[in-house]
C-alpha positions as CSV (number, residue, x, y, z in Angstrom):
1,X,0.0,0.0,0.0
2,X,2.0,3.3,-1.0
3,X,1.5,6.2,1.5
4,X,2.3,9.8,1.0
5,X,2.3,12.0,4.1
6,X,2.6,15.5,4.3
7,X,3.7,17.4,7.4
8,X,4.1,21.0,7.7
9,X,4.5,23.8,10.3
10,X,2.1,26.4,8.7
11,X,-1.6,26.5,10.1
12,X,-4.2,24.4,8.7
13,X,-5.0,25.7,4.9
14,X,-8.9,24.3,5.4
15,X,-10.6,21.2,4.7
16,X,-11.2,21.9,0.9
17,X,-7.8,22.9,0.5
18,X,-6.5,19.8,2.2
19,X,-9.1,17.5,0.3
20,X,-8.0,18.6,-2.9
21,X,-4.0,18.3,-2.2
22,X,-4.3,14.7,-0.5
23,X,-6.8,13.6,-4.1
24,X,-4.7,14.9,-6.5
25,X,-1.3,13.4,-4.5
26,X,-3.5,10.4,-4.4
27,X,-3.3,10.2,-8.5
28,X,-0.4,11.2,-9.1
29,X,1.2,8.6,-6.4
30,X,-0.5,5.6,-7.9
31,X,0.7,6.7,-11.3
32,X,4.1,6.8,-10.8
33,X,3.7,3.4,-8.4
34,X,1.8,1.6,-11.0
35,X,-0.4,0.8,-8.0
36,X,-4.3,1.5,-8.5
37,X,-5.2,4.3,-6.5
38,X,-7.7,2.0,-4.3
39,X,-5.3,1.0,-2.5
40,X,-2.8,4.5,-2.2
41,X,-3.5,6.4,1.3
42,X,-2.8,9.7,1.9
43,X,-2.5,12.0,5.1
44,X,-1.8,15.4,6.2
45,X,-1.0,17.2,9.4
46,X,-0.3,20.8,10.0
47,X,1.4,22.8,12.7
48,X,4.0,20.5,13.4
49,X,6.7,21.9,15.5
50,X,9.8,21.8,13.1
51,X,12.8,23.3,12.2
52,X,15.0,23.2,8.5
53,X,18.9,24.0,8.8
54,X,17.7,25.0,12.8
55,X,15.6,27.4,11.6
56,X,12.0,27.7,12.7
57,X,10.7,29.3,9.4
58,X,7.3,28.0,7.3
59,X,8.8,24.1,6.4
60,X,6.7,21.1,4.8
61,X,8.3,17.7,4.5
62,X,7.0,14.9,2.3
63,X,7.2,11.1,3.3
64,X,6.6,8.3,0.7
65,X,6.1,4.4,1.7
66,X,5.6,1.7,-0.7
67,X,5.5,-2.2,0.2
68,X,8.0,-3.9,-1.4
69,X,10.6,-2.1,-3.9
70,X,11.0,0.8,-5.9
71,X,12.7,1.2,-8.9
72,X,15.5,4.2,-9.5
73,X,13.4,5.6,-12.2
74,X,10.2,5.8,-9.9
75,X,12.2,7.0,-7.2
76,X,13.6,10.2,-9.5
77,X,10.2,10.4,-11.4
78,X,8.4,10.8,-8.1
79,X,11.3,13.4,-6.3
């Protein structure tokens, strides 16, 4: 089952907003898995205390898992 999770330290953007990120991550992740998009989950969580380079400006870090392997080419189409 791929997952991609977003995590970010701004404020919540709104339930629309959020809805149409996690669908259209949803797509695009089981196109570039070759997975049907039944079975991709997606998930999103704001105002997560975090820093980048120990700084405490606006950051957003993605996280994909996938059962089993992924090939090189996946891995570069998807970063």
């Amino acid at each position: 089952m791929p997952l991609i999770k977003v995590q970010t330290s701004v404020p919540n953007p709104g339930k629309s907003n959020i809805e149409t990120m996690l669908k259209s991550l949803s797509e695009k992740l089981a196109k570039h898995t070759g997975k049907p998009e039944s079975y991709v989950m997606t998930a999103f969580e704001s105002e997560v205390p975090m820093t980048f380079a120990g700084n405490t400006v606006p950051v957003c870090d993605l996280e994909i898992k996938s059962v089993g392997t992924m090939k090189s080419e996946q891995t570069q189409s998807i970063s």
